[in-house]
MARLUMPA-780083 format. One record per residue (C-alpha): residue in three letters; z, x, y. Coordinates in steps of 0.05 Angstrom, whole numbers, plus 5000, padded with zeros to 4 digits. Each point is the difference from the previous one (the first is absolute). Layout:
REM residues N
alaZXY/...
REM end
This chain:
REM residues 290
unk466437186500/unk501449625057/unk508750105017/unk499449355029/unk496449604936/unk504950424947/unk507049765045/unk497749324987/unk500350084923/unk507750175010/unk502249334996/unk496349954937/unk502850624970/unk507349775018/unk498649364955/unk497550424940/unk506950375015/unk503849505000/unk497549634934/unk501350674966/unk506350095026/unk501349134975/unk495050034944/unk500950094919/unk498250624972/unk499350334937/unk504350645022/unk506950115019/unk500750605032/unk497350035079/unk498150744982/unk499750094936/unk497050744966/unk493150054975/unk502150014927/unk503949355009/unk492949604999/unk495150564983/unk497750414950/unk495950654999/unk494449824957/unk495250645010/unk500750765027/unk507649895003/unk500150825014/unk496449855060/unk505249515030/unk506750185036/unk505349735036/unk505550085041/unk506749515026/unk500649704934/unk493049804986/unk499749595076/unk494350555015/unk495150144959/unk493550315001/unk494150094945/unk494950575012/unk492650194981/unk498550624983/unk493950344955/unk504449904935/unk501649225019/unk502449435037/unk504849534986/unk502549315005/unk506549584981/unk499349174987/unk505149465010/unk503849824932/unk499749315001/unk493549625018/unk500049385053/unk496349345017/unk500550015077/unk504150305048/unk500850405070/unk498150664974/unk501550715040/unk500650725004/unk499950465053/unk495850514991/unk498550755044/unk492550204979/unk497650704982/unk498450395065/unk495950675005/unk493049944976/unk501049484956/unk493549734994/unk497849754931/unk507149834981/unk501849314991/unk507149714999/unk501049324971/unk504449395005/unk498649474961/unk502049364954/unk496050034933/unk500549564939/unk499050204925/unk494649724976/unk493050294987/unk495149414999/unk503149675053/unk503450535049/unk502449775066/unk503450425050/unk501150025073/unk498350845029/unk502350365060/unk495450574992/unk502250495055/unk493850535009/unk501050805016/unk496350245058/unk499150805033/unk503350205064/unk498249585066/unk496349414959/unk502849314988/unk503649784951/unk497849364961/unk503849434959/unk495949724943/unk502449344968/unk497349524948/unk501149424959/unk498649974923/unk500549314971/unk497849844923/unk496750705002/unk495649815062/unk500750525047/unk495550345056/unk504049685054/unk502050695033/unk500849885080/unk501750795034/unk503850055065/unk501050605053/unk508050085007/unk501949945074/unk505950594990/unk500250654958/unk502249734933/unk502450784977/unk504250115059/unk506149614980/unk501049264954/unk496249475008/unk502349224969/unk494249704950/unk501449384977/unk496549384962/unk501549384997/unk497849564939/unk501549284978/unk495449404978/unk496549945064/unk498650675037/unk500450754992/unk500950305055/unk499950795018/unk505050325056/unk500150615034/unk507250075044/unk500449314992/unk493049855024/unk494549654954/unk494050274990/unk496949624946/unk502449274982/unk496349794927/unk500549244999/unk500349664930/unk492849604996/unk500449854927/unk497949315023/unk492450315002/unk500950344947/unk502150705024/unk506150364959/unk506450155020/unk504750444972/unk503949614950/unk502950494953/unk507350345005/unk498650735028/unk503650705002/unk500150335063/unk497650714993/unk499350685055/unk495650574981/unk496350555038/unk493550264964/unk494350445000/unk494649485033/unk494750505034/unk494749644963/unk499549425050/unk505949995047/unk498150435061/unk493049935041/unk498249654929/unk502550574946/unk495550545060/unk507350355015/unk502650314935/unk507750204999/unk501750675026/unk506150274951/unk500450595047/unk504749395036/unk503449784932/unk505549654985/unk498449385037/unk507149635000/unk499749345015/unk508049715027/unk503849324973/unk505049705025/unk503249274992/unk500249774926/unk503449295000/unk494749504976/unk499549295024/unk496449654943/unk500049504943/unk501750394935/unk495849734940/unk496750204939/unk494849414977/unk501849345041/unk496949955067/unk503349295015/unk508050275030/unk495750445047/unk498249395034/unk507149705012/unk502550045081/unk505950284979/unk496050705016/unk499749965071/unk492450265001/unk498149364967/unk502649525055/unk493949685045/unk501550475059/unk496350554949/unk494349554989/unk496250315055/unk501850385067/unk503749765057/unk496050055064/unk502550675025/unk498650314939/unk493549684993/unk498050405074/unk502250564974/unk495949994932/unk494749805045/unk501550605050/unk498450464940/unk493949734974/unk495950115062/unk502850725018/unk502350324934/unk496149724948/unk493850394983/unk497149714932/unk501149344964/unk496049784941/unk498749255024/unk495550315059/unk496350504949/unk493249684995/unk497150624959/unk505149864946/unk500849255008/unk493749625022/unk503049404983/unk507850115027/unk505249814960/unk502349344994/unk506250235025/unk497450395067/unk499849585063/unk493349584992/
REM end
């Protein structure tokens, strides 16, 4: 990416900062332990950590993954980990980050779908957006830095008018909220939930590079465990108030430096988005640029 194009989004960043730093939040601690918000919810003998659960890390292995889930579900927020990928022939692994609801008949959820890859090849981000069980939505960038070599900050942003995704700070993928022409939006409170998983069917070269367990474990790293969100088990309506600082209008849409830098990634980095898949989607959806 252009240095140039990503100094500009700076002054945006150093907003976001600042309304976390001024904002309400649902979480007290500035760095609080894993198991202050989480809970390991599968292959908990295939999780460790170290400095009093501020590093963690979840492995895959031929016996199992794992995963660990928020305890308390929430209706919008400013939502973050960071996160060091699995290095070393990791292709067919996938490592998740993601906010998913509980229902079954009308599941939304918001993915960060991060995709293994072999030695010397790129390394793509998947992401998607479920709303009232309508998926298929799934836009896949190339990362512009090795994602396994050290942490990397993934963060998204929800309220009543946008999701957006962030990588360091940068968006790349803003969701707007068109339920005006009838396209869902995720309206349901949601748990956010980390996994890494066995996902060689589809995930590399299109499920062509199985996983090699000659390379096993794949650890994927997290760090950071505060959570900026609206806490709430049934009512959507609180989630709404501008007392969260996410909801106030300057989250409505992005400023203009971070609007040249979403726009910076689109044209170099982004290498498949639904909306321009005409095999799939004759018609696009109502939702795509027309």
């Amino acid at each position: 990416m252009d240095s140039n194009r990503l100094v500009s989004f700076v002054v945006g960043a150093i907003v976001i900062s600042v309304f976390i730093e001024q904002g309400v939040t649902s979480v007290v601690s500035d760095d609080p332990s894993m198991y202050d918000n989480y809970n390991v919810v599968w292959g908990s003998d295939h999780v460790r950590s170290s400095n009093v659960g501020k590093n963690v890390q979840i492995f895959l292995d031929q016996v199992s993954g794992a995963g660990f889930q928020s305890k308390r579900k929430y209706g919008s927020g400013f939502f973050h980990l960071n996160i060091k990928l699995p290095g070393s022939n990791s292709g067919g692994v996938v490592t998740a980050f993601y906010l998913t609801s509980t229902s079954s008949n009308h599941h939304d959820e918001l993915d960060f779908e991060f995709l293994g890859n072999n030695d010397g090849k790129p390394h793509y981000l998947q992401t998607n957006v479920i709303a009232d069980g309508k998926g298929d939505r799934e836009q896949r960038i190339s990362l512009w830095f090795d994602p396994t070599s050290s942490h990397h900050s993934y963060r998204i942003l929800w309220n009543r008018h946008q999701i957006v995704f962030f990588v360091d700070k940068y968006p790349i993928r803003v969701f707007k909220n068109k339920h005006n022409i009838g396209v869902d939006f995720p309206s349901q409170p949601m748990n956010i939930m980390c996994s890494i998983w066995n996902g060689d069917s589809w995930a590399t070269d299109g499920g062509q590079t199985k996983i090699n367990w000659t390379y096993a474990p794949f650890t994927a790293g997290f760090r950071s465990f505060s959570i900026y969100g609206c806490p709430t088990e049934n009512s959507m309506g609180p989630c709404s108030s501008t007392k969260y600082w996410w909801n106030r209008n300057q989250f409505w849409q992005l400023d203009p430096s971070q609007e040249q830098a979403y726009q910076t990634v689109k044209r170099k980095y982004l290498i498949y988005d639904y909306c321009t898949d005409h095999k799939r989607f004759p018609t696009p959806p109502p939702e795509c640029p027309q």
